[in-house]
N, C-alpha and C positions, 0 to 999 in steps of 0.2 A: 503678643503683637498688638500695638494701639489700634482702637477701630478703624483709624481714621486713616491708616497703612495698612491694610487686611488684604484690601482689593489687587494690593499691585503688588505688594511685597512676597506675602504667601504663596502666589503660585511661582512668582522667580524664585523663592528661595527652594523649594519643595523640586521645580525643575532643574536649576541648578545641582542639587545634592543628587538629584537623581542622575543628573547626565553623569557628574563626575562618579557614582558609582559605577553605573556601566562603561564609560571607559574604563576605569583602573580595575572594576573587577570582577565585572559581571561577563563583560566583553568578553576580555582574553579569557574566561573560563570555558563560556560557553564557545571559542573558538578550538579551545583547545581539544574538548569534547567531540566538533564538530569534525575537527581532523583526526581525529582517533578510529571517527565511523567511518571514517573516508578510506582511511587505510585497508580497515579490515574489508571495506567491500570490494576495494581494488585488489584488496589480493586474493577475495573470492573469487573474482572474476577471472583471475588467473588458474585457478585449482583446474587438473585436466577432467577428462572423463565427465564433465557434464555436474559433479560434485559442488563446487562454485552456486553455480544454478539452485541446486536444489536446496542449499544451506537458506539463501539468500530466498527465494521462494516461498520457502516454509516459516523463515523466520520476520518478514518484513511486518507480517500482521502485528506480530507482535509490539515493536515496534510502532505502529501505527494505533495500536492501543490508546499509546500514550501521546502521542501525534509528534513523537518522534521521528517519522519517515520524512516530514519533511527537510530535515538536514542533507536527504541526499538530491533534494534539488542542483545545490551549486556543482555536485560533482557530476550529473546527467549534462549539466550545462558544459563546464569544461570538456566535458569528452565528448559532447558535439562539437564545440570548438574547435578542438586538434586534430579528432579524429573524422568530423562527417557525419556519427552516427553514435546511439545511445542505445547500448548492448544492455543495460540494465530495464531497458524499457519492457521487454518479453518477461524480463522475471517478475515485474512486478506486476504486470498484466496476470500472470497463471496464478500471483495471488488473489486478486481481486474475483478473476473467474473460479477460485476453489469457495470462498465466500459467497459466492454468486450459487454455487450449486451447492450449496450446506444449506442453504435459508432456501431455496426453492423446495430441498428434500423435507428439507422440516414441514413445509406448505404443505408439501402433498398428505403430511399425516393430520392434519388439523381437518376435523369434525363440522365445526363453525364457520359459516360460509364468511362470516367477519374475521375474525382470525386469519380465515385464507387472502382475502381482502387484505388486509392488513399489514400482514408477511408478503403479500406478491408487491403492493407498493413500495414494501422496506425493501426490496432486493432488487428492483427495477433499476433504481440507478446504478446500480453495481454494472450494468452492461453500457454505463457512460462515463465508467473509471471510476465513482463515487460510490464508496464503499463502504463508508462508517454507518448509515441505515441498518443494510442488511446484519453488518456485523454488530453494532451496540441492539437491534432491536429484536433480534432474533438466535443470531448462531452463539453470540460470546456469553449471554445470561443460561444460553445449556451446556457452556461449555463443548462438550463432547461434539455437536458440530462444529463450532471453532477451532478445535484441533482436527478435525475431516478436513476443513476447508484448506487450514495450513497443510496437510496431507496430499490435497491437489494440486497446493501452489507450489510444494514442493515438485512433484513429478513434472509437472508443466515447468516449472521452471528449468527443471535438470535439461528435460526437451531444446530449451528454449537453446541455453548453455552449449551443449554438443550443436545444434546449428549453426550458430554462431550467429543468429540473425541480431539484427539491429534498426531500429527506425532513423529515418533520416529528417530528426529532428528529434524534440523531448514537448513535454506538456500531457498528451494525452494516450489514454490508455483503451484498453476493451475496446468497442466498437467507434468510436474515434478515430481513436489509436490506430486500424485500419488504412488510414487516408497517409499513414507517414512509411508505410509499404507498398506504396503504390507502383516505386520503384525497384521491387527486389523485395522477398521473403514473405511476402502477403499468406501465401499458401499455409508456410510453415508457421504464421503468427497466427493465426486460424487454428491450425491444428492443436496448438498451446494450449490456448483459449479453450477448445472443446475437452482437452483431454485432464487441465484441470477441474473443469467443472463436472465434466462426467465422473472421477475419480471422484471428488467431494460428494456429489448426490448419491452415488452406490455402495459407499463408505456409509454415509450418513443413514440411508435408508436401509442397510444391512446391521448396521452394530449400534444404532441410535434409538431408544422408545421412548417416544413421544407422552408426558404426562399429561392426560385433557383432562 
């Protein structure tokens, strides 16, 4: 490219080749991808017995690993649309609260008043829906509470699933999340909540040792 065309040519051309890949084929890949997880969650959410729930529960961490969880925005959004209400919002809440009480378990075994420090700030947000602290800074490098904590979001989520409850709205989760039950199932979205996190923390603190 001559110098004296650098300035204007190079980022057109560089944005140009890039749009046209993502239209032609970066787009429809990751679209196609995107409805692939769409299906499987909708017809998690169909599985009777509360089953649904717990699949979706247990496995969303995972997912959110890779920060794959958020493809299932536009389907929380759709199914507020139609329906009124975001039935996937309880499952994902009992994950966040099983990560919530894996990283607090692990706290309680650290020696180092820093460390406890530490851990109780990385887990903090977790009761504001924000979840990747507790989980990259704590539970997922021991593993073994990151699978406690899927362990909780499991149970809470199956919970969630046989209620059938739902927030009437999407966005927010844990103690937020609250304010979109204000009309119906608050009770039961509470009980999710604790009963994820309690199962992660007594998992965690039973069958977890702590290396200090």
């Amino acid at each position: 490219m001559p110098e004296v065309l650098d300035l204007i040519l190079t980022p057109f051309i560089t944005l140009l080749v890039s749009l046209i890949a993502g239209l032609v084929f970066v787009g429809p890949l990751l679209l196609g991808i995107e409805k692939f997880i769409t299906d499987i969650v909708v017809y998690f959410l169909q599985i009777p017995y509360g089953i649904g729930g717990l699949i979706y529960g247990g496995a969303i961490q995972f997912m959110a690993v890779t920060g794959m969880h958020h493809t299932i925005v536009p389907i929380t959004i759709a199914m507020v649309t139609e329906t009124g209400f975001d039935y996937i919002n309880p499952l994902g809440t009992a994950a966040i609260a099983g990560q919530f009480g894996a990283a607090m378990a692990v706290m309680t075994m650290q020696t180092s008043k820093v460390k406890k420090s530490g851990m109780f700030g990385a887990a903090l947000p977790a009761l504001f829906g924000i979840t990747e602290p507790a989980m990259f800074a704590v539970t997922l490098p021991r593993v073994k509470p990151f699978l406690y904590g899927c362990v909780g979001g499991a149970i809470g989520g199956c919970i969630g699933a046989i209620a059938g409850i739902g927030s009437a709205g999407t966005g927010a989760t844990m103690l937020p999340g609250m304010l979109l039950y204000l009309g119906g199932g608050l009770g039961m979205y509470v009980v999710v909540m604790l009963v994820a996190a309690l199962v992660a923390f007594v998992m965690t603190k039973l069958f977890y040792k702590e290396a200090n």
